[in-house]
N, C-alpha and C positions, 0 to 999 in steps of 0.2 A: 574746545580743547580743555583736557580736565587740567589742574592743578595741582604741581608739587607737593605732597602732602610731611609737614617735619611735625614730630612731636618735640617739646619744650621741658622738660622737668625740671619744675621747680622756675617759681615766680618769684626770685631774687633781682637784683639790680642788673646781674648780667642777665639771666633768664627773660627778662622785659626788654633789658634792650636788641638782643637777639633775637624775641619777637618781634619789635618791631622794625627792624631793618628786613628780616624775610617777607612781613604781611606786606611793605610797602614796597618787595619789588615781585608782589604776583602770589606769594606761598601760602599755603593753606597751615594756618599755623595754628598746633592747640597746644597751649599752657597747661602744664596738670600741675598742682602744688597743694602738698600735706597738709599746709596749715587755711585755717578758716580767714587770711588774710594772705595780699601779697608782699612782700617787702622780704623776706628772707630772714636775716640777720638785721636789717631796719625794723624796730619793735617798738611797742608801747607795753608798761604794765600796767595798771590803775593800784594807784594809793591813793587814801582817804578822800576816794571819791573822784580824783583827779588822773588824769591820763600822762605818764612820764614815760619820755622818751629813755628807752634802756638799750640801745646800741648805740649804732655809728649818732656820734652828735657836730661831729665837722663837716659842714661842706665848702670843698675847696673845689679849684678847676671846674669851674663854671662852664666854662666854655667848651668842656666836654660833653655837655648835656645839651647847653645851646647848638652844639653840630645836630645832634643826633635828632632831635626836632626839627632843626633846620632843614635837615638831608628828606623827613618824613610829611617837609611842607607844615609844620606847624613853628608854635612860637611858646618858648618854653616861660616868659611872662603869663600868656595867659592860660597856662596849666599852674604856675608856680608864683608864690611872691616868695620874694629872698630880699632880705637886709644885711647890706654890708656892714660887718664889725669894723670900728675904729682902735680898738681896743685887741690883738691879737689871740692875749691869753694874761694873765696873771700867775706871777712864780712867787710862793712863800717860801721863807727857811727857816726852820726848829730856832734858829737866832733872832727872829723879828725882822729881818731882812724883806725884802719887798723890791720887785721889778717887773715891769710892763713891757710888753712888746706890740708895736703900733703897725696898723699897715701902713702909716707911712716909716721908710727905713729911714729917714732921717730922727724922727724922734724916737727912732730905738737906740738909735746912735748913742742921742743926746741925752738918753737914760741910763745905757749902760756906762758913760764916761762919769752921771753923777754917785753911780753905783760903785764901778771899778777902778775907774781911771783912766786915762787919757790912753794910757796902753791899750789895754781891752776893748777900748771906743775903737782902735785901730784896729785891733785885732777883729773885731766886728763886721768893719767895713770889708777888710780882707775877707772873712768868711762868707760875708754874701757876696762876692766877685765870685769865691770860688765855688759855692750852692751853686748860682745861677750858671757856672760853666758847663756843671756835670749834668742839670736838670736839659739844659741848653741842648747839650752835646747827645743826649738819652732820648730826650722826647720822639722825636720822628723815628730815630735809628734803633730804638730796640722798644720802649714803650708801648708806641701804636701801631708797631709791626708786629710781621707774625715772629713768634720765639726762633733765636739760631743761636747757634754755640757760640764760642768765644773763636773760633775763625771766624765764622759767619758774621760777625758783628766787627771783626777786624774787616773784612772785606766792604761791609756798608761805611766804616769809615772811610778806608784808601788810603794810597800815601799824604794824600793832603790834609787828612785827620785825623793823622798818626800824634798828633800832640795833644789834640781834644782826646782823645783814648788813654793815652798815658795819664792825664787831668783827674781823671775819675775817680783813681785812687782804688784800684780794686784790692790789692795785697793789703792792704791799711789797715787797720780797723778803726772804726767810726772815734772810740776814743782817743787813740793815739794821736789821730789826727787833726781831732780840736786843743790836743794841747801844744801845738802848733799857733793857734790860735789866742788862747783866752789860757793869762795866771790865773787869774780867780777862778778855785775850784768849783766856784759856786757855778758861775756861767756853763764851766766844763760839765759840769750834771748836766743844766736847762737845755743845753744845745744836745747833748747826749742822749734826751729823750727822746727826739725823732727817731729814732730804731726802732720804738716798741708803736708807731705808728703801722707800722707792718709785724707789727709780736714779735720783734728781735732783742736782741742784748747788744748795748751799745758795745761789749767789751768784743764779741766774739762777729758782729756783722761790718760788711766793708762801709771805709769812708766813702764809700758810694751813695750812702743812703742820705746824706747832709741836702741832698736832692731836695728830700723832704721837706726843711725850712725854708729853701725857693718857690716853694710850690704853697705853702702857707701863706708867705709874705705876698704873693701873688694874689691874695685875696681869701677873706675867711667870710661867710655868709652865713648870716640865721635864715631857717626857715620858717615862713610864718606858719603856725597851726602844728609845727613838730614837723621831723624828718620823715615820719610817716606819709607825708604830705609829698614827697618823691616817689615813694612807692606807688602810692593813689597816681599820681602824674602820667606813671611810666606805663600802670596800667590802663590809663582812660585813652591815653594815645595807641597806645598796643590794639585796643576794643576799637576803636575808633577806623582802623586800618583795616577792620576785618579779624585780628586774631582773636581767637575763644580761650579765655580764663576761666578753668576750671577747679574752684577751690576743696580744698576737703577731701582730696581723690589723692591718696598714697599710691606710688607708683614701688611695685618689690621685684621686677622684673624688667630687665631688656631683654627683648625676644631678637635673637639673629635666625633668617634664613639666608641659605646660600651665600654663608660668610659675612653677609652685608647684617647690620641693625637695620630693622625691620619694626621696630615697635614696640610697645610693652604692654606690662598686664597691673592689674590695678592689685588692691588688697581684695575690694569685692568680687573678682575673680573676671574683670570686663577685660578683654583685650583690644588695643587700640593700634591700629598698624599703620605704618607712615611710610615714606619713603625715605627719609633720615630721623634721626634720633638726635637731642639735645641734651646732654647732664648739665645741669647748671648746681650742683652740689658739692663737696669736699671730694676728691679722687678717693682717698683713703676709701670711701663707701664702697666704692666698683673694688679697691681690691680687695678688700677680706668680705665679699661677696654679698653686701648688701642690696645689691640688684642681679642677683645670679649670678651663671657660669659665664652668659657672654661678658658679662662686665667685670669679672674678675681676668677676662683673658685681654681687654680691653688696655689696662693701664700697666705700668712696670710690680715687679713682685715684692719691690725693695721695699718694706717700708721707710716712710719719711722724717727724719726729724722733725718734730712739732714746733710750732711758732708758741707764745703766752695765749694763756688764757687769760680769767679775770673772775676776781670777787665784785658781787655789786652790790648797792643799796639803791632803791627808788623808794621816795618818801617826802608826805609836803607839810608843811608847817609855817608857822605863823612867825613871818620872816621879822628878826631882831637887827638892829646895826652891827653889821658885819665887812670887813672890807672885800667880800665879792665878787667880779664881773658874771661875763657869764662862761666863760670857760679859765678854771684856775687849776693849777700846780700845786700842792703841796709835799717839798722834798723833804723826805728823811734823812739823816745825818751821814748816812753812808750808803753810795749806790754801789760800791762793787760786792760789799756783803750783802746787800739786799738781793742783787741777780744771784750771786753765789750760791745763796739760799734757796733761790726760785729754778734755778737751773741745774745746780751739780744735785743740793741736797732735795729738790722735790719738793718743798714746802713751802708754808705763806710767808713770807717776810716778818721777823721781828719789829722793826719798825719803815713798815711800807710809807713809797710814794703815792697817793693820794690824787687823782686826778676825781675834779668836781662840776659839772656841769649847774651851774645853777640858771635854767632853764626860764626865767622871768625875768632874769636881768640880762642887763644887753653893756651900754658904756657908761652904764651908771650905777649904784648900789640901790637896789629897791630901798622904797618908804620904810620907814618902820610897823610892823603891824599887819602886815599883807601877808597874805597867804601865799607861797612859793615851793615850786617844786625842786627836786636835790636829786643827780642820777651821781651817784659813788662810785668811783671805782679802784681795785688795784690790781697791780700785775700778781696772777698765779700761775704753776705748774699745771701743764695740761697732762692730769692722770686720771681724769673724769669717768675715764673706762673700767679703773682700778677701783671701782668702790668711794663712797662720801669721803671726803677727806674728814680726819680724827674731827671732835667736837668739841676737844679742848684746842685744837690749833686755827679751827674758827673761831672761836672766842675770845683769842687772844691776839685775832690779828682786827675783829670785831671793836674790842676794846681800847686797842689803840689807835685803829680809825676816828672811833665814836670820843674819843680823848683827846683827838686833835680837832679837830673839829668844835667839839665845846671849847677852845681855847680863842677859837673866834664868835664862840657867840651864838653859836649853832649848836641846841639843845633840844633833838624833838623828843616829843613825847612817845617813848616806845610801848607804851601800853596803850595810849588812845590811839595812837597810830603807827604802829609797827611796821618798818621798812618791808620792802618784798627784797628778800635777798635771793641772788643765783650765782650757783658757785658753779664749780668746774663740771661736776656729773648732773648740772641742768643744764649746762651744755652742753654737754654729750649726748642727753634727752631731747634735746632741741636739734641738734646739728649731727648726725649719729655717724661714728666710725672715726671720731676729731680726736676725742678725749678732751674737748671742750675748747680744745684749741680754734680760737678767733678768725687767725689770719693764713689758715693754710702752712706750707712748710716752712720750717723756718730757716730766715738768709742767714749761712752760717759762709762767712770765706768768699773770697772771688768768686768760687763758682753757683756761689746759692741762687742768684738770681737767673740762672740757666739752667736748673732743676727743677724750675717747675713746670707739670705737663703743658704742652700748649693745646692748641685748638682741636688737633688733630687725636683720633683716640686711635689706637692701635688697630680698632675693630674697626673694616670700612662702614662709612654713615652712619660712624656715634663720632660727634664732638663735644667737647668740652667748652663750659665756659663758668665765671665766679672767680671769687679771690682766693681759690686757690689752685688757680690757673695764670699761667702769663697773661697778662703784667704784673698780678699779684694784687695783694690786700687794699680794700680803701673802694667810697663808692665810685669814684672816678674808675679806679687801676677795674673796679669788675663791671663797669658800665663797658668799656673799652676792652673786655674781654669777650663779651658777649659780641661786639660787632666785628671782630676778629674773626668768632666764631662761623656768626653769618655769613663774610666773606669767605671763610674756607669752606662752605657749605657750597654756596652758589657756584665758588668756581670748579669746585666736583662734579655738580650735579650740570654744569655744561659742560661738561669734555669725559659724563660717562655714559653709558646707553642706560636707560631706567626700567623699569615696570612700577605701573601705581596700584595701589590697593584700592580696591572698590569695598565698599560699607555693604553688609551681607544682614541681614536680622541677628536680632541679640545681642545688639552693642558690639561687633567683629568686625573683621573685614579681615579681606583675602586680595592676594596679589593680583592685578588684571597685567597684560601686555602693554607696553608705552612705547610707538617707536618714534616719535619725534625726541629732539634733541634741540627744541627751542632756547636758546639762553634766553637768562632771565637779570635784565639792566637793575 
């Protein structure tokens, strides 16, 4: 009996694990992805010699990854080593101000009370009752399910979770509603950044998103050898099950017969025919025609408001005493001017926040003298579509990065080793149809989290999977998209009558008759 054949585009975090949840229950599964590596938006650049992680550099929700091995008979140890941080994150402020967040929540407590005050310490405790209600109340009923509107999600509560629903705080916004919480303005920023975890604006996304901080405190993990090192995982397991990654091979076509996606066609001009089709990319691509006519008819015609992009710097130098860890904060003096700037008015921030991965250090500040790498980043306007942004307004959001930064001690040498910077139109280049935007649509209001496409693509047998797809942004939300994915595949393709394409010479294939309707566990 021959085998379900799906194509895969794109060997991203969902795209892998969509692989492999179909290869491990029977599917003849082939990966095609543009770049000469897997990982998607998981990246490395090299500077001075050295390999720096320049995407996602958090991993959190573990236990998302350990199912999905689990489910494929393997064990995500011995694909992965991961080091639990003790040390959350580090927050600076333009004042000399200084505060830690621990995965233990008791000694964040007992930081924020020597910080703010006994108030604040309470106000703390309160905010993680009420993170952990709404992550609590989300997880199973709208997270790791398939996408439903706001009845649909009223109905998987019921009457008896009619309280945990009201919790959530949808009408809110994430600002408002830590001031609620925490006087000190300062705290109000730090807890405020969890929105742009998924590229939102704490001012204009729901207090739904404080989700975020539960889901952090729940554990933050270094990967040993760089996050690259989950791509490599996702793919050895995916190989290992049977499915074919195929690197290098740009897909500019979804081919539909008979209504149905049926396959696609490469740039070399190979076509490759399956019995279902996988986008694992930004929707935005299918609609303003990225992969053709069937994939423009595929998703809605609205365009989306865009989530943040990001300015980066990767760069390694010869590490000075600096205070540090390995994931740190640097706030600017004013966050509503800062989005204001990034959102109404379209440009870089005058004096940005700062977010620093310094990728060698862990719960300790490197030796002096060592060699260490720095991925920089800050929030921008996704108009990467529109042309380079001006080069007096990189220069001067350049400058005051690179000035804040010297104020701790951190002075590379731009001429022996000049950062690799990527702005918003090499993300565009990278990620095509985004305008560089990171994290897919952006959550604007109650209903933003139920605007994003789900699994399901308009066209029958194209689904969707990636962050920016339900659940949304983050390698967990698109690990957990992809297997979304694969379930709404499987249960398709048991309860519809098929034909499978048989492989003809010249790299083709052509539809054959399939009249069984074996499900596939």
């Amino acid at each position: 009996m021959a085998q379900d054949r799906v194509v895969v585009i794109g060997a991203g975090v969902g795209g892998l694990a969509c692989a492999i949840d179909l290869a491990r229950r029977g599917f003849e599964v082939e990966v095609l992805e543009r770049a000469q590596v897997p990982g998607g938006k998981v990246r490395q650049v090299a500077a001075a010699g050295r390999e720096i992680d320049a995407g996602p550099t958090v991993f959190t929700l573990r236990e998302v990854f350990e199912r999905l091995f689990d489910d494929a008979g393997a064990r995500l140890q011995d694909f992965l080593t991961l080091r639990p941080l003790d040390t959350l994150a580090r927050h600076l402020w333009p004042d000399g101000s200084r505060l830690d967040l621990h995965a233990d929540p008791e000694r964040s407590v007992a930081a924020v009370e020597a910080f703010a005050g006994p108030d604040d310490a309470r106000g703390l405790r309160a905010f993680q009752r009420e993170s952990r209600r709404v992550h609590d109340s989300l997880r199973t009923r709208f997270m790791e399910a398939p996408l439903t509107g706001p009845l649909g999600l009223t109905r998987r509560f019921g009457v008896e979770g009619l309280g945990d629903l009201l919790a959530i705080r949808p009408f809110e916004s994430l600002w408002r509603a830590l001031g609620r919480h925490f006087r000190d303005p300062r705290l109000r920023q730090l807890f405020a950044r969890y929105a742009t975890y998924c590229g939102a604006s704490p001012f204009s996304g729901p207090a739904t998103l404080m989700l975020i901080a539960h889901v952090e405190q729940m554990g933050v993990w270094r990967v040993e050898g760089g996050m690259v090192r989950l791509a490599e995982a996702l793919a050895a397991l995916a190989t290992r099950l049977g499915a074919k990654i195929r690197l290098g091979q740009e897909v500019v076509e979804i081919l539909a017969l008979g209504g149905r996606a049926r396959g696609v066609r490469l740039a070399t001009g190979e076509t490759v025919l399956a019995d279902a089709v996988v986008f694992n990319g930004d929707p935005g691509a299918l609609r303003v025609g990225r992969l053709g006519e069937a994939g423009v008819a595929a998703v809605t015609s609205r365009p989306a408001p865009r989530s943040l992009s990001a300015m980066t710097w990767a760069f390694a130098l010869r590490a000075p005493f600096s205070p540090l860890l390995h994931h740190n904060v640097l706030f600017g003096a004013d966050y509503r001017a800062e989005f204001r700037q990034i959102t109404r008015d379209q440009r870089l921030p005058r004096d940005p926040t700062i977010y620093v991965c310094a990728q060698d250090r862990h719960d300790a500040p490197l030796a002096s003298g060592e060699i260490e790498r720095l991925f920089v980043l800050v929030n921008a306007p996704a108009r990467g579509d529109l042309g380079p942004l001006p080069q007096e307004e990189i220069a001067a959001c350049r400058d005051a990065v690179f000035l804040r930064l010297a104020s701790l001690g951190l002075q590379p040498d731009l001429a022996e080793s000049p950062p690799v910077l990527t702005t918003p139109s090499q993300f565009e280049a990278l990620y095509p149809a985004t305008g560089g935007a990171l994290y897919g649509r952006a959550v604007i209001g109650w209903q933003g989290a139920f605007q994003r496409p789900g699994s399901r693509a308009r066209l029958p047998g194209l689904y969707l999977a990636g962050g920016g797809t339900h659940p949304g942004a983050g390698l967990p939300m698109a690990a957990i998209s992809g297997r979304l994915a694969a379930q709404a595949l499987v249960l398709d393709r048991c309860s519809t009558p098929r034909s499978h394409p048989a492989a003809t010479p010249g790299g083709t294939s052509t539809p054959r008759a399939r009249t069984d309707a074996t499900a596939l566990s």
